[in-house]
Steps between C-alpha positions, in 0.01 A plus 500: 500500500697485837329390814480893660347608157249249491436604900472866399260414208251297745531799723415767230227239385316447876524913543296554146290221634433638815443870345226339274322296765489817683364751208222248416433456870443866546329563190245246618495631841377860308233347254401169702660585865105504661207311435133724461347155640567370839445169635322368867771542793429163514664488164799719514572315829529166359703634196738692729563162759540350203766688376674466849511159483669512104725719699566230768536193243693719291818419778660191605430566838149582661609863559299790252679640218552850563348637162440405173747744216357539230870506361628159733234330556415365895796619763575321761320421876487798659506354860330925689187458269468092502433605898269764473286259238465198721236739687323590146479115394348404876243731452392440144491124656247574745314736296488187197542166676753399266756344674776508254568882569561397865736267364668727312502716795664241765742412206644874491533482909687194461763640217501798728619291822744329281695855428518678868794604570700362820417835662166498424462757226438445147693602198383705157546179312548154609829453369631803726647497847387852628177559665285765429260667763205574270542175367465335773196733620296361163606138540398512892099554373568155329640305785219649755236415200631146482470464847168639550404250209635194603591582874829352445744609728817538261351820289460633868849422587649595232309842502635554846869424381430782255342773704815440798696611156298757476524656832895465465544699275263780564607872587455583854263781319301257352629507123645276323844581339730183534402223217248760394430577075777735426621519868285823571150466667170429369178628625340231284645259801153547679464163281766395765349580784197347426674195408591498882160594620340168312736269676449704831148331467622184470797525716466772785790658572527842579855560353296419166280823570716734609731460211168512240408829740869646463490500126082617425590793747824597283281464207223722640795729547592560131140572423420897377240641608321484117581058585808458237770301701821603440769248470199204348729483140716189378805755505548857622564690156152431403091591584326167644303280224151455608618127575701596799260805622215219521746237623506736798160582556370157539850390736283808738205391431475144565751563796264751631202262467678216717641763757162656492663858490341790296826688461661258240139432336461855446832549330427259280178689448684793393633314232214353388265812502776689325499240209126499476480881361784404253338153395425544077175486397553154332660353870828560423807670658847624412808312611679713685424818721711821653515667824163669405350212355539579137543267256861574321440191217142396310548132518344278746563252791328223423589321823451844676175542396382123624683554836300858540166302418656234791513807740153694372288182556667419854417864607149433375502145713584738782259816406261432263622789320312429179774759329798191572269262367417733117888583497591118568235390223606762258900410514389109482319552222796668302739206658231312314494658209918458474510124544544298170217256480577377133829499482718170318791555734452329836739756684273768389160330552364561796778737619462897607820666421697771639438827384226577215602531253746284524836635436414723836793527736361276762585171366523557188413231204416287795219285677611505841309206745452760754291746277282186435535384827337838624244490241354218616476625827362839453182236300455292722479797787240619286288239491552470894338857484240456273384279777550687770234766330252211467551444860366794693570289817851527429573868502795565773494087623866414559650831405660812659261824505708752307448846358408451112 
């Protein structure tokens, strides 16, 4: 046998390979894909950290890998998500006192220092020489967690380097379009903006605001008047998954809570009331949505669903509207009910995937980190409110007054 047929054989072998792994992995996902019994939070938190730190060890650098395959096994760091996890390890610190999830944590800043670019964006993947603005949005919560961790200037710095990028390459109406996904704009760049407003707080400079101000004002622009954004997709020939619509809400509404201005709260509000109403019964909802906020597939978002439970608890932090707080509750409790407790592999373990079931189009046959990522976030926010309702005292302390 000649060296290209033995190639072509190992090819034809890996694809029947692959095809099996992924029948048996969505015939499980039909009979087995949710659990009837469901764990503390306390629980499912500690199983999902600890699948983001297999995800971590899995690489030879202290970046995250971006997802487990069911098919390949761990990918590689995914340098965007690594950022926006430093903040999710920090607070699972504080909220455990075990310090070796703040190590973790600084570990991921450091690998992330070591990969800035010369301009002071950050690329898709380390290897890369191209910046990316979202990119660099997500990794900038990182740096300005590190710092406000450890107070070490060189997260702050190098956040600085990044938002200058930022600004330089910004539309004069506020969008982004150069070094953007796809070179079109994004309405899911609120992310951006408030990536600018956190290091505002640490560093105040008022070009940082405007530019954040620019782009939340374009965004309120593509809004309808029934709250579906237009232009909030990954490319234009297709309707937004519920990943980006949410990724868009909470860029307004945590940008509206540090500006203290209802107008960007409120469309996030829109969003987030409109969602309620089309919530299922068991917590769940579909992955992607039209113009008129009907669902055109029947799978779900996985990490959609955790980032809507993110933005229904944070409007009950800010209302006390006990309807965030049942929706939030309901849609963890089907997150819940999706992540494998039992299972042998250590990729899987721990892990939320995708879509459910799991050959969904959103990341499909995957665990990506950010779906756990937001998972744990969305539990640990809902243990913050279960508090907050034991605490009369605390109703409105710290928060904007906004219409629920």
């Amino acid at each position: 046998m000649t060296n290209r047929q033995c190639s072509k054989t190992r090819s034809l072998h890996s694809i029947i390979t692959n095809a099996f792994k992924k029948r048996k992995s969505f015939l499980d996902d039909i009979f087995f894909g949710r659990s009837q019994v469901l764990l503390t939070n306390e629980q499912h938190m500690r199983l999902a950290v600890e699948w983001l730190a297999k995800a971590q060890d899995s690489q030879s650098d202290d970046g995250v890998s971006a997802l487990y395959s069911v098919t390949d096994s761990w990918d590689v760091s995914y340098p965007e998500t690594t950022g926006y996890i430093i903040p999710t390890l920090l607070n699972y610190y504080h909220l455990t006192g075990q310090s070796i999830w703040r190590g973790r944590a600084m570990r991921m800043a450091d690998w992330l220092l070591s990969i800035q670019l010369s301009e002071g964006g950050f690329p898709e993947r380390c290897e890369l020489r191209t910046p990316l603005v979202f990119d660099t949005g997500q990794i900038i919560f990182g740096l300005i967690g590190a710092y406000r961790e450890t107070k070490t200037i060189k997260y702050l710095d190098s956040a600085i380097r990044a938002v200058k990028w930022l600004i330089s390459v910004q539309e004069p109406t506020g969008n982004w379009l150069q070094y953007s996904y796809g070179g079109i704009s994004h309405t899911y760049y609120t992310r951006v903006a408030w990536a600018l407003l956190e290091v505002f707080c640490e560093w105040n400079d008022d070009t940082l605001l405007l530019a954040a101000k620019k782009n939340l004002n374009w965004v309120n622009d593509q809004q309808l008047g029934n709250g579906w954004f237009q232009n909030s997709s990954f490319s234009t020939d297709e309707y937004p998954s519920l990943h980006t619509i949410a990724y868009t809400a909470q860029g307004l509404l945590e940008s509206g809570k540090i500006l203290r201005d209802d107008k960007y709260i409120e469309a996030a509000i829109k969003v987030a009331d409109t969602l309620l109403v089309r919530q299922k019964q068991d917590g769940a909802l579909y992955g992607v949505f039209d113009q008129d906020w009907q669902p055109p597939v029947n799978w779900i978002c996985l990490t959609g669903v955790a980032q809507m439970s993110i933005i229904w608890l944070t409007l009950f932090q800010l209302s006390r509207n006990e309807a965030y707080l049942l929706a939030a509750k309901k849609a963890n409790a089907y997150l819940k009910s999706t992540q494998k407790v039992d299972s042998d592999d250590p990729g899987i373990k721990g892990g939320i995937k995708g879509s459910h079931p799991i050959n969904g189009a959103y990341s499909p046959y995957t665990y990506p980190n950010w779906a756990t990522k937001f998972f744990l976030d969305a539990l640990m926010l809902e243990n913050k409110a279960a508090a907050l309702q034991d605490d009369p005292k605390s109703v409105g302390r710290g928060f904007l007054e906004v219409k629920g």
